[in-house]
C-alpha positions as CSV (number, residue, x, y, z in Angstrom):
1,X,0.0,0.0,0.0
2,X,2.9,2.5,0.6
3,X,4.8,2.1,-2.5
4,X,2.7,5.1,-4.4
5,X,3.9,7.0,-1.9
6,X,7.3,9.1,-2.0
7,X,9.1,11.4,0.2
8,X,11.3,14.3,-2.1
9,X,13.0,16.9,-0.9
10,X,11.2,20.1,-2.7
11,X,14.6,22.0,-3.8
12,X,17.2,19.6,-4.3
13,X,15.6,17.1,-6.0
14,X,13.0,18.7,-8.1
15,X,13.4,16.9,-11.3
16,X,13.1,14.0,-9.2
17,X,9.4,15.2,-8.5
18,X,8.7,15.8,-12.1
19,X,9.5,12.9,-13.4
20,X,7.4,11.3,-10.3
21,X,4.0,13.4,-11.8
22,X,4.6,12.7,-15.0
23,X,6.2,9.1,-15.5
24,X,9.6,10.0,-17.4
25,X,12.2,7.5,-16.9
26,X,15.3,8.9,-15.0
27,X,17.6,9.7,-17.8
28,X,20.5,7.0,-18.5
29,X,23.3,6.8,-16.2
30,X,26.8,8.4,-17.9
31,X,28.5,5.7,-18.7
32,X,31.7,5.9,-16.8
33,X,34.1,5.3,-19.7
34,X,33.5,8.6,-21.2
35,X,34.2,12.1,-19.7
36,X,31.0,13.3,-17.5
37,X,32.0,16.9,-18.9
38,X,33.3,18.4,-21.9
39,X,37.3,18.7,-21.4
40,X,39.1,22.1,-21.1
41,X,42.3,21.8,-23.3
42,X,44.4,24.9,-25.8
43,X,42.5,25.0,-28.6
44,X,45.9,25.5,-30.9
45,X,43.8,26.3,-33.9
46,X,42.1,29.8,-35.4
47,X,38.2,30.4,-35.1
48,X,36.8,26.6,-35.7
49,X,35.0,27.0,-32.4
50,X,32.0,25.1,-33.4
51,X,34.5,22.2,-33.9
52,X,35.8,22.7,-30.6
53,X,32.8,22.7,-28.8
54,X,31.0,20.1,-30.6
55,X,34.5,17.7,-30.2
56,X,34.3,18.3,-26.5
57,X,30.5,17.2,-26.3
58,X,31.7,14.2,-28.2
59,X,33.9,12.6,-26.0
60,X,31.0,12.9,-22.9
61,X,28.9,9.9,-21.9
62,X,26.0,12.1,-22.2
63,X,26.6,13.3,-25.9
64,X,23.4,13.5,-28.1
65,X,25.6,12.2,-30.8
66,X,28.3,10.3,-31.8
67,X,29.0,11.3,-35.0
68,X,30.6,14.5,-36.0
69,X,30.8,15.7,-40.1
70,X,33.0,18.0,-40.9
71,X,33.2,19.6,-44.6
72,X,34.7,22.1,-46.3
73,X,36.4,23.2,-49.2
74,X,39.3,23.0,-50.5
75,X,42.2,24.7,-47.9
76,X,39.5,24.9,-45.5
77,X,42.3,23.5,-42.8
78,X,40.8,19.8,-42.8
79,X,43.4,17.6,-42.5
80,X,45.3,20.0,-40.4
81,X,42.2,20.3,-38.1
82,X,42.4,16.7,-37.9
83,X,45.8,16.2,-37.1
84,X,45.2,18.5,-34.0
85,X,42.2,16.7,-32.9
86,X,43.9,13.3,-33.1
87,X,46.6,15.4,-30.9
88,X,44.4,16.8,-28.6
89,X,42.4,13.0,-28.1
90,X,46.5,11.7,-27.2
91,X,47.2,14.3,-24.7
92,X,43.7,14.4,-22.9
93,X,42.2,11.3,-22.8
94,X,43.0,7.3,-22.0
95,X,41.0,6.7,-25.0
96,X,41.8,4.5,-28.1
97,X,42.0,6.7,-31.1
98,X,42.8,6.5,-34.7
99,X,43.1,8.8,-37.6
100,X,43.2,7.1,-41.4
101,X,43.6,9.8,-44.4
102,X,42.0,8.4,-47.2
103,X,43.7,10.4,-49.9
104,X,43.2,8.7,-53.1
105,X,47.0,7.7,-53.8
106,X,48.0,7.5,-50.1
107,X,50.5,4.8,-49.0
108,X,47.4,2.9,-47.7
109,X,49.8,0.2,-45.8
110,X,51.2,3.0,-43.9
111,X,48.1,5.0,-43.4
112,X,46.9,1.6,-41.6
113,X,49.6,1.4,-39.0
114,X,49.4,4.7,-38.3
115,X,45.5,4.5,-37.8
116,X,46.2,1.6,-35.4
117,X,48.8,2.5,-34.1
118,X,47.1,3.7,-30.6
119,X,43.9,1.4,-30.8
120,X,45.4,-0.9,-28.6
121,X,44.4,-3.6,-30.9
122,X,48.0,-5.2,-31.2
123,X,46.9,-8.8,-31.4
124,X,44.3,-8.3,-33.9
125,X,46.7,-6.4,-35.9
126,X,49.6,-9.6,-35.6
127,X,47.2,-12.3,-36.6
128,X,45.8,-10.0,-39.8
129,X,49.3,-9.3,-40.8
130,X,49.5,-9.8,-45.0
131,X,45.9,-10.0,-45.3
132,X,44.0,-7.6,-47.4
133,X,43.5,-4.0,-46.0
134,X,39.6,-4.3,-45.8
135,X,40.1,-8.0,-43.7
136,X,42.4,-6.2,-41.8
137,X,40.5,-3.1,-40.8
138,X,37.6,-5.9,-40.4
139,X,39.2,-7.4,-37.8
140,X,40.7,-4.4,-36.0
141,X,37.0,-3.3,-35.9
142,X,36.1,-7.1,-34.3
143,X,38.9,-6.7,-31.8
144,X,37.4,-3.1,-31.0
145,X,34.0,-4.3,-30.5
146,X,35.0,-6.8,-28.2
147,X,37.1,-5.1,-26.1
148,X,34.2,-1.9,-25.7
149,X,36.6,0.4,-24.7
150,X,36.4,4.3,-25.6
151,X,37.4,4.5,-29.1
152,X,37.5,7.7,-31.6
153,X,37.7,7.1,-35.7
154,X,39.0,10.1,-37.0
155,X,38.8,9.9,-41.2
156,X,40.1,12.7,-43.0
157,X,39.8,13.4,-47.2
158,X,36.5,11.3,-47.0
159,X,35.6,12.1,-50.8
160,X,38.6,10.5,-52.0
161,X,38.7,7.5,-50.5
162,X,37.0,5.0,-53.2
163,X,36.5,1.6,-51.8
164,X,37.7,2.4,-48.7
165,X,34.9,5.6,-47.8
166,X,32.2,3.0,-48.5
167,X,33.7,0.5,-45.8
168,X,33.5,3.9,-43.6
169,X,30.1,3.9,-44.4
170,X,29.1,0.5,-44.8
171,X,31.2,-0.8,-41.3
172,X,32.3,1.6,-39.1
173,X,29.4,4.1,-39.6
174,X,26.8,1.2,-39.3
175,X,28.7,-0.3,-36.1
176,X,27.7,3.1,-34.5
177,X,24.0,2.7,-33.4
178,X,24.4,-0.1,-31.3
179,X,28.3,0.5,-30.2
180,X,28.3,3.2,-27.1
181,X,31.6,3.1,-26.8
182,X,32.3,4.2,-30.1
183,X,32.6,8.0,-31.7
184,X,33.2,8.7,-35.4
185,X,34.8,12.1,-36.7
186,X,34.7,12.7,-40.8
187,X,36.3,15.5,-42.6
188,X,36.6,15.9,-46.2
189,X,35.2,18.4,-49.2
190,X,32.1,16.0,-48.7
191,X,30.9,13.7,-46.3
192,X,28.7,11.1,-45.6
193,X,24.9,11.8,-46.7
194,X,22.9,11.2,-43.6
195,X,19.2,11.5,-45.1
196,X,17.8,8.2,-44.8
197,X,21.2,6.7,-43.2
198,X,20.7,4.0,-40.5
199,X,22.8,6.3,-38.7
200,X,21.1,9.5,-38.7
201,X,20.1,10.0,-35.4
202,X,23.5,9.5,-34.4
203,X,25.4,12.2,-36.4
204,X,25.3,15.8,-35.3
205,X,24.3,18.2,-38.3
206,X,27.5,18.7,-40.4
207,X,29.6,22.1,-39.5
208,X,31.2,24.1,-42.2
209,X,34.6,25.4,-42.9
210,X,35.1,28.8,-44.6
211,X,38.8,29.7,-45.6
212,X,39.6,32.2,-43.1
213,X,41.1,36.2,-43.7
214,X,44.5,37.4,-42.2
215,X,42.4,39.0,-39.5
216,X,41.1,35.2,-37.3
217,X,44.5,34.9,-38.0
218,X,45.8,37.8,-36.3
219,X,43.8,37.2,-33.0
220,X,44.6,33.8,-32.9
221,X,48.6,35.2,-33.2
222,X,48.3,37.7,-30.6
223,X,47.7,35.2,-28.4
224,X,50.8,33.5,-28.5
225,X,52.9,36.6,-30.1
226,X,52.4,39.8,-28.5
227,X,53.9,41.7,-30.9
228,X,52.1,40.5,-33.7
229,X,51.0,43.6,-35.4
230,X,47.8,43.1,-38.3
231,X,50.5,44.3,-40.8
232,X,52.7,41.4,-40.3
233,X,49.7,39.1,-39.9
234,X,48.7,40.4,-43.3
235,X,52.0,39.4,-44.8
236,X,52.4,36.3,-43.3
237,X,48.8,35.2,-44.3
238,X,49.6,36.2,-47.8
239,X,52.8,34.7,-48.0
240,X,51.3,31.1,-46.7
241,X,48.6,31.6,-49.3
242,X,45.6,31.1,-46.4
243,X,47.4,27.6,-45.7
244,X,45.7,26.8,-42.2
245,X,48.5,24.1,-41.5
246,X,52.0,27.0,-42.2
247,X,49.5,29.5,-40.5
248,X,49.1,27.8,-37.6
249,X,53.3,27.0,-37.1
250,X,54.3,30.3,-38.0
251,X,51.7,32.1,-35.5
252,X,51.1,29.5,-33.1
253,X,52.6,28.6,-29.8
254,X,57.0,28.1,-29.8
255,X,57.1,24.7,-30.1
């Protein structure tokens, strides 16, 4: 007779009472694997702060998505923008991460053990050694899912990749609805189309890259060079021709 009944303490546990009235289920637990907030690191890169903010949410157990798109033209800063995200994932978190370029041309053997190098899938990758790439990216993905460990994919030049963009979308993209543990980051001059994708509700909508001005450029310098003045910012971003990968050496942080 008394289990109708509940006892709530009016301020702190509010929700609590709502939920009570109107039957909502207590929201899911945050899985403890992932970050229960949205990390604080340098963000070494200029303007691209809806890429920072949306990475951050991505590596939270309570994330409303688990893919992030990323497209732009051409120097947009990609490849350099994934570069600093693969960095950023190796100095901040425990988790296994990956980044494959899928550059139509790219020494695709190498690509591979770069990509797994820090997937902590070292048996998987032995025992596939000489096998086709696809086989072998099949079973590094097998090893993955049975480990369930925190794991970012990180693909860059997505429109060139041929055969190997459709096993992005016909593996690791479809692995995504039913793998928690598993976040997917894809940057290219297109990406995957997610109308009518399995997927969809997983994926974040795609943010856009523009090619930035000497001025982004100039704040983000004056950060790290105080004497930066706009009229050497100008020069410099002329003389790198807008590249987002030169820009970011020349005006970033002293290595």
């Amino acid at each position: 007779d008394l289990e109708g009944f509940h006892r709530f303490d009016a301020t702190a546990e509010f929700d609590a009472i709502r939920r009570w009235i109107t039957g909502a289920a207590a929201p899911a637990p945050v899985p403890a694997e992932w970050l229960a907030a949205p990390p604080t690191f340098e963000w070494l890169l200029a303007d691209c702060e809806p890429v920072h903010d949306a990475f951050a949410a991505l590596l939270t157990g309570a994330c409303s998505h688990s893919i992030l798109l990323i497209r732009g033209g051409s120097e947009t800063g990609k490849s350099h923008l994934t570069r600093c995200l693969l960095g950023l994932l190796l100095r901040h978190t425990p988790f296994a991460c990956g980044r494959l370029d899928l550059k139509s041309g790219a020494d695709l053997d190498g690509e591979y053990s770069r990509f797994v190098q820090h997937l902590g899938v070292d048996d998987a990758v032995r025992s596939t050694a000489g096998w086709p790439l696809r086989e072998r990216l099949d079973g590094m993905l097998t090893a993955l899912r049975d480990a369930g460990r925190p794991t970012v994919f990180i693909f860059d030049t997505f429109e060139q990749g041929g055969e190997w963009a459709r096993w992005v979308e016909e593996m690791a993209l479809l692995v995504v609805p039913r793998a928690p543990w598993l976040r997917v980051i894809i940057a290219g001059q297109q990406v995957p189309e997610r109308a009518g994708a399995p997927w969809s509700h997983c994926a974040a909508p795609p943010i856009e890259l523009q090619q930035l001005d000497w001025h982004p450029w100039y704040e983000f310098g004056k950060r790290h060079k105080p004497i930066l003045t706009e009229e050497t910012a100008r020069q410099v971003h002329e003389l790198a021709r807008g590249s987002h990968s030169l820009l970011g050496q020349l005006l970033g942080p002293a290595a």
